[in-house]
N, CA, C and O atoms as CSV, one atom per row, in Angstrom:
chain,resi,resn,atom,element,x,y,z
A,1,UNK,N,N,16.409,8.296,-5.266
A,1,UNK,CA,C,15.752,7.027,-5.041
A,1,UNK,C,C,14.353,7.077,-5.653
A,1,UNK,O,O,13.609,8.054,-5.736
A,2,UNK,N,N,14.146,5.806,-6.071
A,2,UNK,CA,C,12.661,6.151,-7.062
A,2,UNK,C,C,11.150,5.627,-5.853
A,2,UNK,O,O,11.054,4.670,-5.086
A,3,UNK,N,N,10.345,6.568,-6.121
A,3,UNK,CA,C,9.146,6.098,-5.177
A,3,UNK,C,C,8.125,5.696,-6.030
A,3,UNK,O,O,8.087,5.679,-7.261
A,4,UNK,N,N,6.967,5.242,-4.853
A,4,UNK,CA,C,5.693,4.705,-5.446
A,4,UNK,C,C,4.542,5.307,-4.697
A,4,UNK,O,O,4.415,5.629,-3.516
A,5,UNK,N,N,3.877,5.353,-5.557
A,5,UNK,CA,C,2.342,5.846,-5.121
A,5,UNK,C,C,1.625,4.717,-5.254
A,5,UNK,O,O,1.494,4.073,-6.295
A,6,UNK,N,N,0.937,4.359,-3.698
A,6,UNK,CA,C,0.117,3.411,-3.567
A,6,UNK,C,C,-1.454,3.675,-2.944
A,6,UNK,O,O,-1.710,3.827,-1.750
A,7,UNK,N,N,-2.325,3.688,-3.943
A,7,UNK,CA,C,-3.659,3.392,-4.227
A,7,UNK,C,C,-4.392,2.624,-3.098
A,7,UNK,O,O,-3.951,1.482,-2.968
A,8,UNK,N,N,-5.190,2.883,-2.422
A,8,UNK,CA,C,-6.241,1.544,-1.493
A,8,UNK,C,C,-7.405,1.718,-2.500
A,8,UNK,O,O,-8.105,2.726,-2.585
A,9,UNK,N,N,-7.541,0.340,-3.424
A,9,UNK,CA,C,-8.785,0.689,-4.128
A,9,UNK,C,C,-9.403,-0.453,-3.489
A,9,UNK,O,O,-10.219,-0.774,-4.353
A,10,UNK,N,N,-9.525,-1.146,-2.688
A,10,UNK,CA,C,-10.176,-2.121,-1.799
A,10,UNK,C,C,-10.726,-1.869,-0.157
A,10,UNK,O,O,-10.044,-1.172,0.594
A,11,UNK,N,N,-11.596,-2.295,0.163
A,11,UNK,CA,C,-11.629,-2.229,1.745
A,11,UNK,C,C,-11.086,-3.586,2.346
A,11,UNK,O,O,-11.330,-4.665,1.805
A,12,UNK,N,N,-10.413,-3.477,3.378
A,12,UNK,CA,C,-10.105,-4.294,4.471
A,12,UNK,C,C,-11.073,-4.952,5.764
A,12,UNK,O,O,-10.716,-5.511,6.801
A,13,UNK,N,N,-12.361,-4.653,5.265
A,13,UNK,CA,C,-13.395,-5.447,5.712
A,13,UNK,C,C,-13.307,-6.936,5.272
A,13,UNK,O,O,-13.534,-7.242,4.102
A,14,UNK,N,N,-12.945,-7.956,6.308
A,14,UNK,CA,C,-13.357,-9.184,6.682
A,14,UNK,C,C,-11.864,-9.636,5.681
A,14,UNK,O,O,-12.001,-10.667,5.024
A,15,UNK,N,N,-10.833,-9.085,5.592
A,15,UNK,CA,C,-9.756,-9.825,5.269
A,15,UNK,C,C,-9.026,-9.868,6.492
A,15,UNK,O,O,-9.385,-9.431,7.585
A,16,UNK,N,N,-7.765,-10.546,6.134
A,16,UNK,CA,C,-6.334,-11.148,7.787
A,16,UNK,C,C,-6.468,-9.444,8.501
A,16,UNK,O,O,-6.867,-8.323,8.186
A,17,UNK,N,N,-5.901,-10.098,9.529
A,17,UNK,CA,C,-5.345,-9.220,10.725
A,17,UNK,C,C,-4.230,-8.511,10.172
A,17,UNK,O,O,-4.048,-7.301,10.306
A,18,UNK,N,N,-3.097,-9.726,9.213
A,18,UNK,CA,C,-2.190,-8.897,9.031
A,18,UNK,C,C,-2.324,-8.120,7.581
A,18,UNK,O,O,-1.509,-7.254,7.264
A,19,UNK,N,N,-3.385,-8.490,6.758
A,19,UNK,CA,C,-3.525,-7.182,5.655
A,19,UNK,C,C,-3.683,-6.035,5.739
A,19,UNK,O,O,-3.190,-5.106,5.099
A,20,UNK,N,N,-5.102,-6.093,7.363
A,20,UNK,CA,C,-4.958,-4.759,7.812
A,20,UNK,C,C,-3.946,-3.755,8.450
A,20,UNK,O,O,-3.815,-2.537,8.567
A,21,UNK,N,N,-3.325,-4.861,8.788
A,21,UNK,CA,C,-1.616,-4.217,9.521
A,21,UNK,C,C,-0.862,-3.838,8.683
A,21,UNK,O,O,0.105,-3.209,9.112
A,22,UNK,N,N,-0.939,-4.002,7.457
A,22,UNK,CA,C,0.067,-3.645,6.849
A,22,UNK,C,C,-0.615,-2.718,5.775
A,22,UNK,O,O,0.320,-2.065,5.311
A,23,UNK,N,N,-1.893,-2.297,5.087
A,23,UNK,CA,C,-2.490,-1.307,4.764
A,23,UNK,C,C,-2.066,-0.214,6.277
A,23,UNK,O,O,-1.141,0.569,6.062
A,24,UNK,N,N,-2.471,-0.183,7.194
A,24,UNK,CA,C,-2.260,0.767,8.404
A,24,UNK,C,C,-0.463,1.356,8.164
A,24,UNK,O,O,-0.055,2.517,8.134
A,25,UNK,N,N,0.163,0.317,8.051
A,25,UNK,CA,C,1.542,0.616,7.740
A,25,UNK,C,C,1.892,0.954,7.048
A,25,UNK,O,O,3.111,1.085,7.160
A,26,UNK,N,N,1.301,1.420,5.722
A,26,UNK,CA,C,1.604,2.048,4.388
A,26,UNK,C,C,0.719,3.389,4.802
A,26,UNK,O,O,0.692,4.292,3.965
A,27,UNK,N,N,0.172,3.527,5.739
A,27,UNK,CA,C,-0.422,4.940,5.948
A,27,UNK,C,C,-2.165,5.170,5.318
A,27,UNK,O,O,-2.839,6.189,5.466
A,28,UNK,N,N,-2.507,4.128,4.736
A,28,UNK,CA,C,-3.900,3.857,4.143
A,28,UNK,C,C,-4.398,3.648,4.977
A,28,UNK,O,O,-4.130,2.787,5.816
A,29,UNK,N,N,-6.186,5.196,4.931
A,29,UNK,CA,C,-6.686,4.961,6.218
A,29,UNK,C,C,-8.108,4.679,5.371
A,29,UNK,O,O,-9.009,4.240,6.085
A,30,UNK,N,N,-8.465,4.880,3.856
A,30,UNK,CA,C,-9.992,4.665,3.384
A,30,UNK,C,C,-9.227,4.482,1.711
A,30,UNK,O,O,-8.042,4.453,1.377
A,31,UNK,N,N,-10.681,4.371,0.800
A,31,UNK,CA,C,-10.438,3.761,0.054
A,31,UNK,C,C,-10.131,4.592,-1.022
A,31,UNK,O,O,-10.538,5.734,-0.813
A,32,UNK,N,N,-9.653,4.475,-1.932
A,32,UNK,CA,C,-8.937,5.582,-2.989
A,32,UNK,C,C,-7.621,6.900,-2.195
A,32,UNK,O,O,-7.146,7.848,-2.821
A,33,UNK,N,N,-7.367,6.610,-0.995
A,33,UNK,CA,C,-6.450,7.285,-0.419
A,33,UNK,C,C,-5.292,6.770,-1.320
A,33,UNK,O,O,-5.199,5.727,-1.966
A,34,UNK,N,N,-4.239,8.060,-1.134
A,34,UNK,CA,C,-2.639,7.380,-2.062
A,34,UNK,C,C,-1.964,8.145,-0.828
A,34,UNK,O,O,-2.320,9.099,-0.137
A,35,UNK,N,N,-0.682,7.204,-0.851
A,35,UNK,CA,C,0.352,7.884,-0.309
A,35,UNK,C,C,1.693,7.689,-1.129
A,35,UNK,O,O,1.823,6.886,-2.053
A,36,UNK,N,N,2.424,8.331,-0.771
A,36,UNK,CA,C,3.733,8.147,-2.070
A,36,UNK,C,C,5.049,7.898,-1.052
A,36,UNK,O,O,5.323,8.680,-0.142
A,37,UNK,N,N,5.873,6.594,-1.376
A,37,UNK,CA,C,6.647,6.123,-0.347
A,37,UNK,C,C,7.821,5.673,-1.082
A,37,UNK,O,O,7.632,5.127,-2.169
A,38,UNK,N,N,9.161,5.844,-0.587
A,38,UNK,CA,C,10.217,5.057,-0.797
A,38,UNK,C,C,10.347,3.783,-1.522
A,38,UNK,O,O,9.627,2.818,-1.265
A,39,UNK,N,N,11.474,3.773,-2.637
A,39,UNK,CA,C,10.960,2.141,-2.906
A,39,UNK,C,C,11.997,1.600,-2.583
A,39,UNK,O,O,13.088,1.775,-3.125
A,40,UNK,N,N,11.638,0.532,-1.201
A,40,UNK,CA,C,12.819,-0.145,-0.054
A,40,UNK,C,C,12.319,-1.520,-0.449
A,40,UNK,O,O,11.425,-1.422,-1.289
A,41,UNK,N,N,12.606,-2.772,-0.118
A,41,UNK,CA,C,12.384,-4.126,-0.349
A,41,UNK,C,C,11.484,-4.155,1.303
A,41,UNK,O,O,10.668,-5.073,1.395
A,42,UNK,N,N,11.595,-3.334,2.386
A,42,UNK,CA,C,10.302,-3.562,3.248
A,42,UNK,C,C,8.956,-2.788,2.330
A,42,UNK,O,O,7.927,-3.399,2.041
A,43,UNK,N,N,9.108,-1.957,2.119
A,43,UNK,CA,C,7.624,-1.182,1.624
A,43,UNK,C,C,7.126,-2.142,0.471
A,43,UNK,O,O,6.019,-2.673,0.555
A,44,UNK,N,N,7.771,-2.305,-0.363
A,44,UNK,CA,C,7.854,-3.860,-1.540
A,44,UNK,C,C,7.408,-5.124,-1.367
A,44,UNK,O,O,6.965,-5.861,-2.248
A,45,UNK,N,N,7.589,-5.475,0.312
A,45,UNK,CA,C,7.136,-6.749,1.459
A,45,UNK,C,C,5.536,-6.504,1.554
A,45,UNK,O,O,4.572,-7.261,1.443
A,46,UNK,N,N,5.706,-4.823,1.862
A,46,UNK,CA,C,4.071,-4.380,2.538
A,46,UNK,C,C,3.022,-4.520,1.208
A,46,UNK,O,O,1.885,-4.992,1.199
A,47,UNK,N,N,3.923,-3.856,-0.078
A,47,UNK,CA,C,2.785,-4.258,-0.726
A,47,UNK,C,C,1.565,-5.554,-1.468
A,47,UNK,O,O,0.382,-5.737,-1.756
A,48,UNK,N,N,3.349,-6.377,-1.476
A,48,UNK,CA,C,3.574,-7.584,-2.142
A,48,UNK,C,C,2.493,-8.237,-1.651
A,48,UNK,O,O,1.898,-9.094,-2.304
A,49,UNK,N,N,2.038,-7.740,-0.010
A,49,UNK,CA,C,1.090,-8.358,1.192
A,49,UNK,C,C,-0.194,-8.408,0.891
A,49,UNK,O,O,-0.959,-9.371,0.852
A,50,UNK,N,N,-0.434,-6.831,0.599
A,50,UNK,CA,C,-1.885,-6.615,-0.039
A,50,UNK,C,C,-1.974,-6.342,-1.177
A,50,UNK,O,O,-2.812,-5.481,-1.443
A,51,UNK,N,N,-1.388,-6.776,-2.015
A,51,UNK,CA,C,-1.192,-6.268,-3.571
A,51,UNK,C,C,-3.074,-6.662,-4.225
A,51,UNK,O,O,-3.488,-5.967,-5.153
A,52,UNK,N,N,-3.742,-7.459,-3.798
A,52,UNK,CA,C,-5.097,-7.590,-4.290
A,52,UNK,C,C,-5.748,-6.033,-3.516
A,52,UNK,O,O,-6.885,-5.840,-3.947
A,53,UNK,N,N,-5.405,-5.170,-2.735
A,53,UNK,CA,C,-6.065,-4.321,-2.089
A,53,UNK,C,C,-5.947,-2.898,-2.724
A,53,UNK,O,O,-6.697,-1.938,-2.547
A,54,UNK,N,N,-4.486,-3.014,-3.747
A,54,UNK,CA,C,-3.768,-1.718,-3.947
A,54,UNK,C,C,-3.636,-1.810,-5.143
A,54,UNK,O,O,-3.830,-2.729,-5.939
A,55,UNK,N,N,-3.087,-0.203,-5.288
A,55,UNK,CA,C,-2.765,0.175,-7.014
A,55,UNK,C,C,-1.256,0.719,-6.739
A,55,UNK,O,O,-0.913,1.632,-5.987
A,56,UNK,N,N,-0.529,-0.038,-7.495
A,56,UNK,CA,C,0.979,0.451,-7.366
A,56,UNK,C,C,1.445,1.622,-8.917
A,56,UNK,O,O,1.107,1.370,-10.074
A,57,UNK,N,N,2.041,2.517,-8.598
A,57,UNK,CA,C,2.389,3.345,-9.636
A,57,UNK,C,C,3.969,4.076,-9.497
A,57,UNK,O,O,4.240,4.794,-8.535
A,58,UNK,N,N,5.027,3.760,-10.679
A,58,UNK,CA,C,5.930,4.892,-9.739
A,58,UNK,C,C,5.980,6.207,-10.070
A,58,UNK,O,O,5.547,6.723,-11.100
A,59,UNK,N,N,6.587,6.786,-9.053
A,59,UNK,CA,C,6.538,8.493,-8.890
A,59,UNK,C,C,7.987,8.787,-9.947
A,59,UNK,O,O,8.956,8.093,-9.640
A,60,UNK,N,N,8.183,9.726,-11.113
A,60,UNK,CA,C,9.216,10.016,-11.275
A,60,UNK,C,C,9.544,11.048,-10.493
A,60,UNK,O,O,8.564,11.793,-10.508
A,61,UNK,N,N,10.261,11.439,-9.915
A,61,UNK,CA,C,10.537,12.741,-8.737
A,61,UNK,C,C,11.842,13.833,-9.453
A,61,UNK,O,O,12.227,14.824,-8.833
């Protein structure tokens, strides 16, 4: 299954409730953090959410 490495190159200061909920849900706790995740059509939802917040890249594994 192919993954993605997702980037927080933004802060979540003074954006929605639910941008921050869903940065928290991708595991992004500060800014330039990456985590590398499954590529499911929910994680795809999460990014799609904050996509102005993030850097999407995929992982070849």
């Amino acid at each position: 299954m192919a993954q993605l490495k997702i980037t927080q190159v933004k802060s979540t200061i003074g954006t929605k409730h639910n941008h921050r909920e869903s940065i928290r849900t991708l595991g992004l706790h500060k800014i330039r953090q990456s985590v590398v995740r499954d590529d499911t059509p929910q994680v795809r939802g999460l990014i799609h959410t904050v996509r102005h917040l993030v850097v999407v890249e995929e992982v070849n594994s």
